[in-house]
FIKOLZA-1660 file (N, C-alpha, C; in steps of 0.1 Angstrom, whole numbers, plus 5000, padded with zeros to 4 digits):
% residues 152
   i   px   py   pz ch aa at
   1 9435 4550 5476  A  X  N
   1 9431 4543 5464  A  X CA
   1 9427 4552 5453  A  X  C
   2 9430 4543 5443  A  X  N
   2 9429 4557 5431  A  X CA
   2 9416 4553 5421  A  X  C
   3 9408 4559 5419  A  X  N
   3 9396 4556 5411  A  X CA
   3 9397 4559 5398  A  X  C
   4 9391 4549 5391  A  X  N
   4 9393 4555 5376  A  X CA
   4 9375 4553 5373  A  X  C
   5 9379 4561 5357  A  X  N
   5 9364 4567 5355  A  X CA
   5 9367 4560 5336  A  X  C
   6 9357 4549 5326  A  X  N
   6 9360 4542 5319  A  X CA
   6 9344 4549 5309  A  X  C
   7 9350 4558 5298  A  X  N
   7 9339 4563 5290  A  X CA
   7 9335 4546 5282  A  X  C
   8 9323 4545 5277  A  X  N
   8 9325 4539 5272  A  X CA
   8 9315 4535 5260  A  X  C
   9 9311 4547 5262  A  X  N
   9 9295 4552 5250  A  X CA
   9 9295 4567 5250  A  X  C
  10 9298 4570 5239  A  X  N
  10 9290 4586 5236  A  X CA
  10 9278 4583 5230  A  X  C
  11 9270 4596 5229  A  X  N
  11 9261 4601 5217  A  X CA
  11 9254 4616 5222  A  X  C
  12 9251 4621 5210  A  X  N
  12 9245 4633 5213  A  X CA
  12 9238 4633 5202  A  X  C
  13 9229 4647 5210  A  X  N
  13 9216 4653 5196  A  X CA
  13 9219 4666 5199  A  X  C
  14 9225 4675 5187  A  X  N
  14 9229 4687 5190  A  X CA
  14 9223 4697 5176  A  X  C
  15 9225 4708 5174  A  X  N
  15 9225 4717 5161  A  X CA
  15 9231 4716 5150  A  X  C
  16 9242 4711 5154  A  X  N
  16 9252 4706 5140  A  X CA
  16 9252 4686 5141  A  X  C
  17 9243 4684 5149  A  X  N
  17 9243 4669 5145  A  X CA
  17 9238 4658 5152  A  X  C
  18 9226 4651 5147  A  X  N
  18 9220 4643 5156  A  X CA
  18 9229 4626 5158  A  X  C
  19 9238 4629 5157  A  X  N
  19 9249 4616 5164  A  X CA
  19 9262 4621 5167  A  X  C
  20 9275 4615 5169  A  X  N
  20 9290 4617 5171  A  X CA
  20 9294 4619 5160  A  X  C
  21 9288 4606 5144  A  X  N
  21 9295 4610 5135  A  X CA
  21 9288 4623 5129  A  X  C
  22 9276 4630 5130  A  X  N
  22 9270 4639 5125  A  X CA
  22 9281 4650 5124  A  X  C
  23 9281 4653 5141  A  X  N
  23 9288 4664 5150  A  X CA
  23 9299 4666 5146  A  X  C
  24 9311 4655 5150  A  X  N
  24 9325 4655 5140  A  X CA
  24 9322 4657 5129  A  X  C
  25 9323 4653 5120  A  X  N
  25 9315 4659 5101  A  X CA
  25 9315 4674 5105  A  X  C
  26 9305 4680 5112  A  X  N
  26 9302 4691 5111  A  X CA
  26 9315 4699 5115  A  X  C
  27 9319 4698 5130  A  X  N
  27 9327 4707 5135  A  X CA
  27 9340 4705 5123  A  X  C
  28 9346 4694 5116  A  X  N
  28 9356 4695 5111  A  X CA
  28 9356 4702 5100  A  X  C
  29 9342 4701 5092  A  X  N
  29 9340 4714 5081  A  X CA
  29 9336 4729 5084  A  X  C
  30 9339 4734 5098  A  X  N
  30 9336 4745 5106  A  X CA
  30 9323 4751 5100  A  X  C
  31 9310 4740 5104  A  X  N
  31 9297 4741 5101  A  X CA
  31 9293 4750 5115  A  X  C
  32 9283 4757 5117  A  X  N
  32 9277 4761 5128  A  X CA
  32 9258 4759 5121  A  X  C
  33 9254 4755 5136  A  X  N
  33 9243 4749 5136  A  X CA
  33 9232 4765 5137  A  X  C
  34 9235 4775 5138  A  X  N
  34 9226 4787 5138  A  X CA
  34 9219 4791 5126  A  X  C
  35 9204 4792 5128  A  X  N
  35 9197 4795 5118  A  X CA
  35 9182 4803 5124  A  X  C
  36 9173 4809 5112  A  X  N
  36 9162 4814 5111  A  X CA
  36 9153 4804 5123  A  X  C
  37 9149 4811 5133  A  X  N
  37 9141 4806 5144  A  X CA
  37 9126 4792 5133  A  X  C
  38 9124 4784 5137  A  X  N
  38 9115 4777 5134  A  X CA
  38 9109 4767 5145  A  X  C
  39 9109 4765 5152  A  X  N
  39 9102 4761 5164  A  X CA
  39 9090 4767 5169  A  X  C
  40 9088 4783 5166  A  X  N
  40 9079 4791 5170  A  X CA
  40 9082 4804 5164  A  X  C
  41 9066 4812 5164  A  X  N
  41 9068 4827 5154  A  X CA
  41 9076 4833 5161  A  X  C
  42 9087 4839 5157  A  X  N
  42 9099 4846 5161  A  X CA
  42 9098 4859 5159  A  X  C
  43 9086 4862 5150  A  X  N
  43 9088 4875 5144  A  X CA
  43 9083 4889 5152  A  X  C
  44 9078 4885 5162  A  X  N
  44 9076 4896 5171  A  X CA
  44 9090 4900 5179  A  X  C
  45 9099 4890 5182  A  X  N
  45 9112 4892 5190  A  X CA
  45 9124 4900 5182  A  X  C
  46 9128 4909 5186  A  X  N
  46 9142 4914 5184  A  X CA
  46 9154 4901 5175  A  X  C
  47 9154 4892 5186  A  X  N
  47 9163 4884 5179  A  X CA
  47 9154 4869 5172  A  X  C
  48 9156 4868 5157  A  X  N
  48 9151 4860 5151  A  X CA
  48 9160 4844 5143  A  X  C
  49 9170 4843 5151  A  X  N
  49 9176 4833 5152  A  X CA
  49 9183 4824 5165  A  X  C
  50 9181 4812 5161  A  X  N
  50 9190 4802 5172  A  X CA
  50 9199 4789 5162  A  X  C
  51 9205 4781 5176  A  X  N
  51 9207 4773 5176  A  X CA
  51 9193 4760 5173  A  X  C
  52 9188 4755 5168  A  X  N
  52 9178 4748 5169  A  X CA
  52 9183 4733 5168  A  X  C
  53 9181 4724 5176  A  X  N
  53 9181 4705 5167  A  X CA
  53 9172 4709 5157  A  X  C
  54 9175 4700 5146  A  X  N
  54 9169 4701 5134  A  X CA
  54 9170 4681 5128  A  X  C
  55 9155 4680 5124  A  X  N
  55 9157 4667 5122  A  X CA
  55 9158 4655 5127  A  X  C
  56 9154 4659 5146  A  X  N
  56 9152 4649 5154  A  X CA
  56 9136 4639 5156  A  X  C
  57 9140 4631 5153  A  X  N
  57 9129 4620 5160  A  X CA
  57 9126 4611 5171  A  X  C
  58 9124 4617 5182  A  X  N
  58 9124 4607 5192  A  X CA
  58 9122 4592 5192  A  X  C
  59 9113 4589 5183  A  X  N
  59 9107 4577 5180  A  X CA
  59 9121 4567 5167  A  X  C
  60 9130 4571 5168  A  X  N
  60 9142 4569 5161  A  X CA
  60 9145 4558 5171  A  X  C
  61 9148 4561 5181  A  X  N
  61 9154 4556 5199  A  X CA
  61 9145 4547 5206  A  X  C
  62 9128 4545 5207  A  X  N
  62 9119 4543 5210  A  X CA
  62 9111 4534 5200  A  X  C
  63 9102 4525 5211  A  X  N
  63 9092 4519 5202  A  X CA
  63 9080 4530 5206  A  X  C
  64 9078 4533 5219  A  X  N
  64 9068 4538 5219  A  X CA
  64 9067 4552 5226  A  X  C
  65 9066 4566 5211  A  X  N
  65 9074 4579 5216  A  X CA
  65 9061 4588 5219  A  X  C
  66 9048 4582 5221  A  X  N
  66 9036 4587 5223  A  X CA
  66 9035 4592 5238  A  X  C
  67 9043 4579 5246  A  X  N
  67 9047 4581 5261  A  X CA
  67 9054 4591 5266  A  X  C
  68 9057 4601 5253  A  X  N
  68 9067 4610 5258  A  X CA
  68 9064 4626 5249  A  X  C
  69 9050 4620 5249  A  X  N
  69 9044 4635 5237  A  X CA
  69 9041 4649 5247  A  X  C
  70 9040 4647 5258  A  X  N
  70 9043 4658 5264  A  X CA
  70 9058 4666 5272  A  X  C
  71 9067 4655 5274  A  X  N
  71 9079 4659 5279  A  X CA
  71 9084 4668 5269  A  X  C
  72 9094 4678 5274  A  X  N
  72 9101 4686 5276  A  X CA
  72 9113 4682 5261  A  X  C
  73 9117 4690 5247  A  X  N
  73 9125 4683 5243  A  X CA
  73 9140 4681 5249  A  X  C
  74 9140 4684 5260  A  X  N
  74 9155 4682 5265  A  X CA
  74 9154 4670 5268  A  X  C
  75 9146 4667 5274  A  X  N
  75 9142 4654 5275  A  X CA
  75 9146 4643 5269  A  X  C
  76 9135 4644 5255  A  X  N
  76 9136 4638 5242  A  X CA
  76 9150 4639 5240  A  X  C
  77 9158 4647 5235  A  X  N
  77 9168 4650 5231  A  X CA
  77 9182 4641 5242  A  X  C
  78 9178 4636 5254  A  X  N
  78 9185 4632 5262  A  X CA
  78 9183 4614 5260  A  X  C
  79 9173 4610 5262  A  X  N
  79 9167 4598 5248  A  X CA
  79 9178 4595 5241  A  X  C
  80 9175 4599 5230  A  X  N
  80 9183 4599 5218  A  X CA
  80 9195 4595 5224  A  X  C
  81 9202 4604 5231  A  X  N
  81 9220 4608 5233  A  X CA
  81 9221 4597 5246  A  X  C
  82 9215 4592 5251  A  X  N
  82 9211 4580 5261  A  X CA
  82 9215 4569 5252  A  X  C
  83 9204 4567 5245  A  X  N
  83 9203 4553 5231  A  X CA
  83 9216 4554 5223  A  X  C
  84 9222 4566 5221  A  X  N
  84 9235 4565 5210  A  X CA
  84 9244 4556 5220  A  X  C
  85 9243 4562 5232  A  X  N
  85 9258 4561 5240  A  X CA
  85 9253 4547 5245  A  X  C
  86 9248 4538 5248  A  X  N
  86 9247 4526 5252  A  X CA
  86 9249 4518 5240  A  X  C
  87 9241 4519 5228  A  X  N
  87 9250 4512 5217  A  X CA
  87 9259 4516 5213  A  X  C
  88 9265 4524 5215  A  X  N
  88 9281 4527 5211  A  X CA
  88 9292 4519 5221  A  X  C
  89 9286 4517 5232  A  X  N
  89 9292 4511 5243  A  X CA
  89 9293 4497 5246  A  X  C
  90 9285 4491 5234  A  X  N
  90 9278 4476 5237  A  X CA
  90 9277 4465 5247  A  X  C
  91 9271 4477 5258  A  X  N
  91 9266 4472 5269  A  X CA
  91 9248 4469 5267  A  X  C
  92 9242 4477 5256  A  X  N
  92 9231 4476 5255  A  X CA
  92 9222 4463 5259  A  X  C
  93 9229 4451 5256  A  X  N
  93 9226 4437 5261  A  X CA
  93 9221 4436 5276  A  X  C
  94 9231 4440 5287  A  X  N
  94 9228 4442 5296  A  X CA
  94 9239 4439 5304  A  X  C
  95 9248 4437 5297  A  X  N
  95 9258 4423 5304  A  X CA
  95 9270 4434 5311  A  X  C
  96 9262 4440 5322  A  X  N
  96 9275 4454 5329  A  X CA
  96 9270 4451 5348  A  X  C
  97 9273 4460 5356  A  X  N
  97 9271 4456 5368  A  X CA
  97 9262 4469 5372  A  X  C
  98 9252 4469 5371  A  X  N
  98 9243 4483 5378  A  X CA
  98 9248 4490 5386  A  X  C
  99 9256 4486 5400  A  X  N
  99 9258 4495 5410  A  X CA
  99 9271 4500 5407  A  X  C
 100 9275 4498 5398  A  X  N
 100 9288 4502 5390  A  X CA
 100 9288 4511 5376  A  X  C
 101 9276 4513 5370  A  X  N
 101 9272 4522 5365  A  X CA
 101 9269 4531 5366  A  X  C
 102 9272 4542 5356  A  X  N
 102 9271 4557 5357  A  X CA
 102 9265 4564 5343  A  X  C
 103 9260 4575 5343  A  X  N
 103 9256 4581 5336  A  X CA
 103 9260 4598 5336  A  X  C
 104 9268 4605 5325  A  X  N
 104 9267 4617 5324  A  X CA
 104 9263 4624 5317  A  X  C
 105 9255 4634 5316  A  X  N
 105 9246 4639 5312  A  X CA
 105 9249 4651 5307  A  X  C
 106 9253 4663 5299  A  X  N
 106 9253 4671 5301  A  X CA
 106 9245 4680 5291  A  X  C
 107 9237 4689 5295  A  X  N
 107 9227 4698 5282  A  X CA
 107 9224 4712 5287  A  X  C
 108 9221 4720 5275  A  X  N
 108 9222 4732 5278  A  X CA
 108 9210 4736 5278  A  X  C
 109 9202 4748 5285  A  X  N
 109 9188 4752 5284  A  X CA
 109 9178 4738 5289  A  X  C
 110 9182 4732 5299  A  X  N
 110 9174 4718 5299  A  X CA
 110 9161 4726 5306  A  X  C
 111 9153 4721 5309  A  X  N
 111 9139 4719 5312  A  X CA
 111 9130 4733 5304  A  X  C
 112 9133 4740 5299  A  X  N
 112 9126 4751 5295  A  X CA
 112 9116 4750 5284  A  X  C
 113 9107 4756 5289  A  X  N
 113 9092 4751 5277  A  X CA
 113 9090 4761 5277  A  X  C
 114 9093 4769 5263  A  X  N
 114 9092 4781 5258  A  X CA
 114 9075 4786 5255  A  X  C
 115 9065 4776 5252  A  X  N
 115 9056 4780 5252  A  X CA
 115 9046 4779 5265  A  X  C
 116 9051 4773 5276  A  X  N
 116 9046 4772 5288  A  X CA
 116 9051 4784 5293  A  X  C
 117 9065 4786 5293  A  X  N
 117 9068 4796 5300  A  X CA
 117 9059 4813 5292  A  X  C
 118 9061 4811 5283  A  X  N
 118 9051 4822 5279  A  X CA
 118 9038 4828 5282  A  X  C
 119 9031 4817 5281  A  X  N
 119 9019 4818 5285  A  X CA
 119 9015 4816 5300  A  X  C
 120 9028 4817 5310  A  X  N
 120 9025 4821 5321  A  X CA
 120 9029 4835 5325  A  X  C
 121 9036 4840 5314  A  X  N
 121 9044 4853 5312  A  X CA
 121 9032 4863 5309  A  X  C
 122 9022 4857 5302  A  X  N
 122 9014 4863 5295  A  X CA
 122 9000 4861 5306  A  X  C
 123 8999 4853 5313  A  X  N
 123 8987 4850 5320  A  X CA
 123 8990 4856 5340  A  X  C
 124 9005 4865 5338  A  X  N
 124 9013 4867 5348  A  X CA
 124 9010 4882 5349  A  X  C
 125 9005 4890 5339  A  X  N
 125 9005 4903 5338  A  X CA
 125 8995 4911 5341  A  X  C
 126 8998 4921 5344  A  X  N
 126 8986 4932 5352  A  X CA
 126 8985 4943 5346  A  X  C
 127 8983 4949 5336  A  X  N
 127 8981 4961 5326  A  X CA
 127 8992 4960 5320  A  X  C
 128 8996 4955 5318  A  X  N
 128 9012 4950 5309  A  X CA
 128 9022 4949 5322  A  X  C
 129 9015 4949 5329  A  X  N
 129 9034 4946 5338  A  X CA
 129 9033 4935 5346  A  X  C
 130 9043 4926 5351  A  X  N
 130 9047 4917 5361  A  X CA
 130 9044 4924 5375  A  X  C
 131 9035 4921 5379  A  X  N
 131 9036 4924 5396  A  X CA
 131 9041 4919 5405  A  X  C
 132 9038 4920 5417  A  X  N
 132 9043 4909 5430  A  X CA
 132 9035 4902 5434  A  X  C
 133 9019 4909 5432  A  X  N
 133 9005 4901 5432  A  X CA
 133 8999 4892 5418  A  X  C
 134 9008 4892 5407  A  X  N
 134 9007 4883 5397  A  X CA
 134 9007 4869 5401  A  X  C
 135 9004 4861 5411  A  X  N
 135 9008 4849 5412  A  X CA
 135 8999 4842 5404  A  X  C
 136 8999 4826 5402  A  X  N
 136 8993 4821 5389  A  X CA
 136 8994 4806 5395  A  X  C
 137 8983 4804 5394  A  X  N
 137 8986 4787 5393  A  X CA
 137 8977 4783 5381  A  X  C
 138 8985 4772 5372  A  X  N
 138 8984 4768 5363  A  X CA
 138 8972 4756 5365  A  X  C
 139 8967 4753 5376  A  X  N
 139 8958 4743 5377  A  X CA
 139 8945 4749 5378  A  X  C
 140 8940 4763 5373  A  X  N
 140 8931 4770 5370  A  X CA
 140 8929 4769 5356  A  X  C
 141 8941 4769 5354  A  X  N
 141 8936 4773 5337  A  X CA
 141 8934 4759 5328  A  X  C
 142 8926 4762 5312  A  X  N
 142 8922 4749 5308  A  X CA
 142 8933 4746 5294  A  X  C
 143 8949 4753 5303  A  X  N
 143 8959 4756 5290  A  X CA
 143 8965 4748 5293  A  X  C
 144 8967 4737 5308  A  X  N
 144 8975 4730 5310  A  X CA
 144 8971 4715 5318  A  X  C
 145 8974 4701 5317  A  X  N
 145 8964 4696 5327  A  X CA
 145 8976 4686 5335  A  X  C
 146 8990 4694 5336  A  X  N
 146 9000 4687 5336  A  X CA
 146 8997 4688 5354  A  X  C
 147 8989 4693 5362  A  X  N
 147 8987 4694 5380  A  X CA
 147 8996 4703 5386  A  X  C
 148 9009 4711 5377  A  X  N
 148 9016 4717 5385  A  X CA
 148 9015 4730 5389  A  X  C
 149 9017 4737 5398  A  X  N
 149 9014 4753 5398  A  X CA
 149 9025 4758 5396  A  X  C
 150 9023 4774 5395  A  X  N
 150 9037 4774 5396  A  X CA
 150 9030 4794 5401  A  X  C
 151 9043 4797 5406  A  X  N
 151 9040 4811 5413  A  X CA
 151 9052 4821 5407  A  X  C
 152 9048 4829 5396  A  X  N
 152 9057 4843 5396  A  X CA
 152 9060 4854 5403  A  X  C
% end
C-alpha cells in the first residue's frame, strides 16, 4: 500500500521573515536576514553578527503570551509557525481527524539559551578553565528557579 503525505499549512518565523509571504518577498529580492548582533552585548566576541528574528511577537499567535515568558525562543518562534500553518490550512476550526494528524517541525539551534548557557559557562570555571571537577547544578544558584540541574 502506498501512503501519501498531504501539506496543507505552512508558516514560518525566520530572519528574512515572520510569515511565508514575508520569506518569499525576501528570498525573491535576494535579501539576507544577517545583521549587527542585538539580542545581547556582542562586543566582547570575535564574531559580532547573526542571523537574528527580528520583529517577532509571540503574543501576535496567543491570547495569553505571559504563559510562555520563560520558554526558550525556539519555542516561541515554533508558536508563531504552528499558528501560521493551521490557518493557512483551514483546519483551524477543528474539523480534521486527530489520529490522522501530523506535524512537522523543522528549526535550527532549537533549545539553546544563550544566556543560561553562559552563565553556566561562567559559573563552570576554575581559575579560568573548564575542569572535569567543574560540575554545577543550577538548583544552588539564585540565577535560575526553573528545578533543572545540569552537569559540565
Amino acid at each position: 500500500m502506498r501512503r501519501r503525505v498531504v501539506v496543507t499549512g505552512i508558516g514560518c518565523i525566520t530572519p528574512v521573515g515572520n510569515s511565508v509571504d514575508e520569506l518569499w518577498g525576501s528570498l525573491c529580492r535576494a535579501e539576507n536576514g544577517v545583521g549587527p548582533i542585538t539580542h545581547f552585548d556582542a562586543t566582547s566576541f570575535p564574531t559580532r553578527f547573526a542571523a537574528e528574528v527580528k520583529d517577532y511577537d509571540v503574543g501576535t499567535y496567543i491570547e495569553d503570551p505571559e504563559r510562555f515568558e520563560h520558554a526558550s525562543s525556539n519555542i516561541l518562534f515554533a508558536i508563531g509557525a504552528a499558528s501560521q500553518a493551521m490557518a493557512d490550512s483551514g483546519l483551524a476550526d477543528g474539523d480534521f481527524d486527530p489520529p490522522r494528524f501530523g506535524i512537522y517541525l523543522g528549526a535550527g539551534e532549537g533549545g539553546q539559551d544563550f544566556q543560561r548557557y553562559m552563565s553556566l559557562i561562567a559559573r563552570s570555571q576554575t581559575d579560568g578553565e573548564v575542569g572535569e571537577d567543574s560540575a554545577v547544578s543550577n538548583s544552588d544558584s539564585d540565577s535560575s528557579d526553573d528545578g533543572l540541574d545540569f552537569v559540565l
